[in-house]
N, C-alpha and C positions, 0 to 999 in steps of 0.2 A: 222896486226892482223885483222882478222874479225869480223865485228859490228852482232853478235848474237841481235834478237829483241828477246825479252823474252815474256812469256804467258802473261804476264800481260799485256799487250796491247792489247789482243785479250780477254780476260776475263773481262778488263773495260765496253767497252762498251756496251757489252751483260748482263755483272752486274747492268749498269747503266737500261736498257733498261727492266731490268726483275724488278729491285724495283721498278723504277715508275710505270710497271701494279700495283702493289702490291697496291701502292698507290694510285692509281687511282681505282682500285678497294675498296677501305677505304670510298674514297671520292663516288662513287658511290652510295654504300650500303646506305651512310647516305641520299644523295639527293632523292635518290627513296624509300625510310622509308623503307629498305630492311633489317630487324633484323635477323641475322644467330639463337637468343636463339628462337625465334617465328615461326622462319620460316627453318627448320633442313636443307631441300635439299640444300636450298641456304648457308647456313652450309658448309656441307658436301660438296658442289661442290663446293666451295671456298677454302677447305681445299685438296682434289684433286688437284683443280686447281695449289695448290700451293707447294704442298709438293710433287705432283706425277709427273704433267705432265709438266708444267711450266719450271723446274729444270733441267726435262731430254732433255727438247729440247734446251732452252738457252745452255747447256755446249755441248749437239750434235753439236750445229753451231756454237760456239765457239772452239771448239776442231778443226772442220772441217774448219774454215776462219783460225785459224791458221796453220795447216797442210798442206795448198791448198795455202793460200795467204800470207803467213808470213814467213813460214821456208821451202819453197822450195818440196814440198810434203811425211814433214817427220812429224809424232808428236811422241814420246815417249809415254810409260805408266805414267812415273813419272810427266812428263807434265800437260797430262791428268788432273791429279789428283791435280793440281798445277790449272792450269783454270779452274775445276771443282770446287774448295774450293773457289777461289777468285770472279768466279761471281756468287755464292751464299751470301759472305760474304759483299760484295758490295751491291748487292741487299736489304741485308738485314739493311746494313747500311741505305741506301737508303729510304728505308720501315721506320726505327727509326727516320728518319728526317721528314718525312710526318707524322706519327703516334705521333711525339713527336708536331708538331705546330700543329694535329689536337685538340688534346687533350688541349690546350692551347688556339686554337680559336672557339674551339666548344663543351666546358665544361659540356652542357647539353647532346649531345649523349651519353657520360659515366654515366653521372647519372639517364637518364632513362634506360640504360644500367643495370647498378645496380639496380634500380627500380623493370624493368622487373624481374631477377634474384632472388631478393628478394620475388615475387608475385608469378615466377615458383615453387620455396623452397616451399613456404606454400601451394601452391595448390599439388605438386606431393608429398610430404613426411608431411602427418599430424603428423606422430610421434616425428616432429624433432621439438624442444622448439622454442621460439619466439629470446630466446638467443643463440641458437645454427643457427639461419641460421642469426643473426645479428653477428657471429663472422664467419661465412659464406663469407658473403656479406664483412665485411672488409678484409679478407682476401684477397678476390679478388680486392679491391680497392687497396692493398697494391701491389700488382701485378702487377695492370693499371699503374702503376704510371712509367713514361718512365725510372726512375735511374735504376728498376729493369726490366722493361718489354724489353725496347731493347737490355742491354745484354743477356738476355736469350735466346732474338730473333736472335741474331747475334750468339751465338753458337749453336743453333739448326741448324740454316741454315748453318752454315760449317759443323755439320755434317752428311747434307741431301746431301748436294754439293758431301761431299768426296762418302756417294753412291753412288749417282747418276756416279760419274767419275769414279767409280769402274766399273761401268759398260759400259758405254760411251769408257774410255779407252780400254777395253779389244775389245771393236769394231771395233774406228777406231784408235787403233795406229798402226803408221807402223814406225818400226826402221831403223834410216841409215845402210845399208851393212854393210860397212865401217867405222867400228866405231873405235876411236881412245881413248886409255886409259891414 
């Protein structure tokens, strides 16, 4: 019988490789007092970064090491979409582990975090009550908190992944001839 290597091996390490940017970009933002609510571009090019371009290239070169260097110069679509969901979901794993010991060793980012938040509310919306951006601002605390914040993050990012491999797939896969049912 033939030893089949499956996606997941080619989806690890590109998983692993794409959460640590993730978090290393976390770590960044805080060492250079770089505030995504203060500062929107660095925002918005974070959120790019992460949801547009990041995703589509990790499962581009994932897809392509394992079609090229793993299975003989074949990938499926179904595959595809198989290393596209797994190194989004690793990543994002990944991201929960950095995100969850930041949060824990660096308890002050989140609360001038909140801080900030609290200080935008009042200055951009005078008509909202002093209690309506205080059940605001917890809200969003209840959010920060890793039990809720990384599963959310982990299912969003499966499915930005299965996008992305929607499309990824439909590029590079090429099916064996000779397929066998």
């Amino acid at each position: 019988m033939e030893n089949k290597i499956t996606p997941a091996k080619s989806a690890l390490s590109y998983g692993l490789f794409f959460g640590i940017i993730m978090g290393l970009e976390l770590i960044l933002g805080y060492i250079l007092n770089i505030d995504p609510q203060t500062n929107t571009s660095y925002g918005i090019g974070i959120n790019v970064l992460n949801y547009l371009i990041l995703p589509f290239i990790f499962i581009f070169i994932a897809c392509n090491n394992y079609k090229n260097k793993l299975n003989g110069g074949f990938v499926t679509f179904g595959q595809c979409l198989k290393i596209g969901v797994l190194v989004c979901v690793i990543a994002a794993i990944i991201y929960g582990i950095f995100y969850t010991s930041f949060i824990y060793l660096v308890p002050e980012y989140f609360d001038g975090m909140l801080n900030k938040m609290d200080k935008i509310l009042k200055d951009q919306n005078a008509q909202m009550t002093q209690e309506q951006i205080d059940m605001a601002v917890s809200m969003t605390k209840k959010f920060m908190t890793p039990a809720i914040a990384v599963p959310i993050t982990i299912a969003i990012f499966a499915f930005v992944g299965l996008l992305h491999s929607l499309l990824v797939g439909a590029i590079v896969k090429k099916d064996p001839i000779n397929q066998s049912f």
